[in-house]
C-alpha positions as CSV (number, residue, x, y, z in Angstrom):
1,X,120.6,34.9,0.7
2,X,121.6,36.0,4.3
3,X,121.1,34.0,7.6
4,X,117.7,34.7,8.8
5,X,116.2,34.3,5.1
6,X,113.4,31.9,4.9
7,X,114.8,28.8,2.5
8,X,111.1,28.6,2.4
9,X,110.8,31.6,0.6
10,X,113.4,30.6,-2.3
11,X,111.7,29.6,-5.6
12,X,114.7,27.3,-6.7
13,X,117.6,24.8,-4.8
14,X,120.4,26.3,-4.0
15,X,122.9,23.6,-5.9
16,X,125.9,22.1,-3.2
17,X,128.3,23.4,-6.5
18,X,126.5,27.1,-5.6
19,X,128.8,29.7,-3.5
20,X,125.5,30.3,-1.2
21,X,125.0,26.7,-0.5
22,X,126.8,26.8,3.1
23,X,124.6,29.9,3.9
24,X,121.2,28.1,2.5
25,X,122.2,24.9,5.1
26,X,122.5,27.0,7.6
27,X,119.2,28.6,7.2
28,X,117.9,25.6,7.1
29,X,119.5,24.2,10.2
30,X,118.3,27.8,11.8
31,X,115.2,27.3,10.9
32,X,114.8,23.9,12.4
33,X,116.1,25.3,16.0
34,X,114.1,27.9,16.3
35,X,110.8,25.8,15.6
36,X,112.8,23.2,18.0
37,X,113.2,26.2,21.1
38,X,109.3,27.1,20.3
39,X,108.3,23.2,20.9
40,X,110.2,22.8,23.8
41,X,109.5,26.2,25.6
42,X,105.4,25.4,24.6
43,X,105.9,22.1,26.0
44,X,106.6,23.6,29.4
45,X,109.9,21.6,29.8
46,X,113.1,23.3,31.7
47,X,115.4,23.5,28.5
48,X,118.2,23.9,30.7
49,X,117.6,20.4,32.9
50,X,117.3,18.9,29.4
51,X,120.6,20.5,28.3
52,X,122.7,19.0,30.9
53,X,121.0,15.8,31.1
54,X,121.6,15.6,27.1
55,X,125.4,16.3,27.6
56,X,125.6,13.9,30.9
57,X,124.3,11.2,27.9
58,X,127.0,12.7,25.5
59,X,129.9,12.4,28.0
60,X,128.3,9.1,29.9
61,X,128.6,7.5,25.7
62,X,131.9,9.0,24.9
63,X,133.4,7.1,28.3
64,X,131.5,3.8,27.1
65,X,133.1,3.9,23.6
66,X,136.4,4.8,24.9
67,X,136.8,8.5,23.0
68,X,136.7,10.7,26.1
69,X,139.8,11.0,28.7
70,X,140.8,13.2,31.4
């Protein structure tokens, strides 16, 4: 299997023992973002705005919890 390969189109689990397990996960997890970019660009949202406003909630949590310092 080879990024960009369906996981749909497998007939059998990859097993996590399997060398091509890493590659079927990310498959998977490309498979998931590209249906994710379709949703949002149908939606009609700016993916950009949402972008920084998701990492000004990522850096706005990491100074709550005390993880991030300058």
């Amino acid at each position: 299997m080879w990024i960009g390969q369906s996981s749909e189109s497998q007939k059998t689990k990859v097993p996590p023992s399997s060398d091509d397990y890493v590659l079927d996960q990310l498959c998977i997890c490309e498979e998931q973002l590209l249906k994710l970019m379709e949703e949002l660009e149908a939606s009609g949202k700016d993916v950009e705005q949402l972008a920084q406003q998701m990492e000004a909630e990522e850096v706005s949590e990491l100074f709550r919890i005390g993880i991030f310092f300058s």
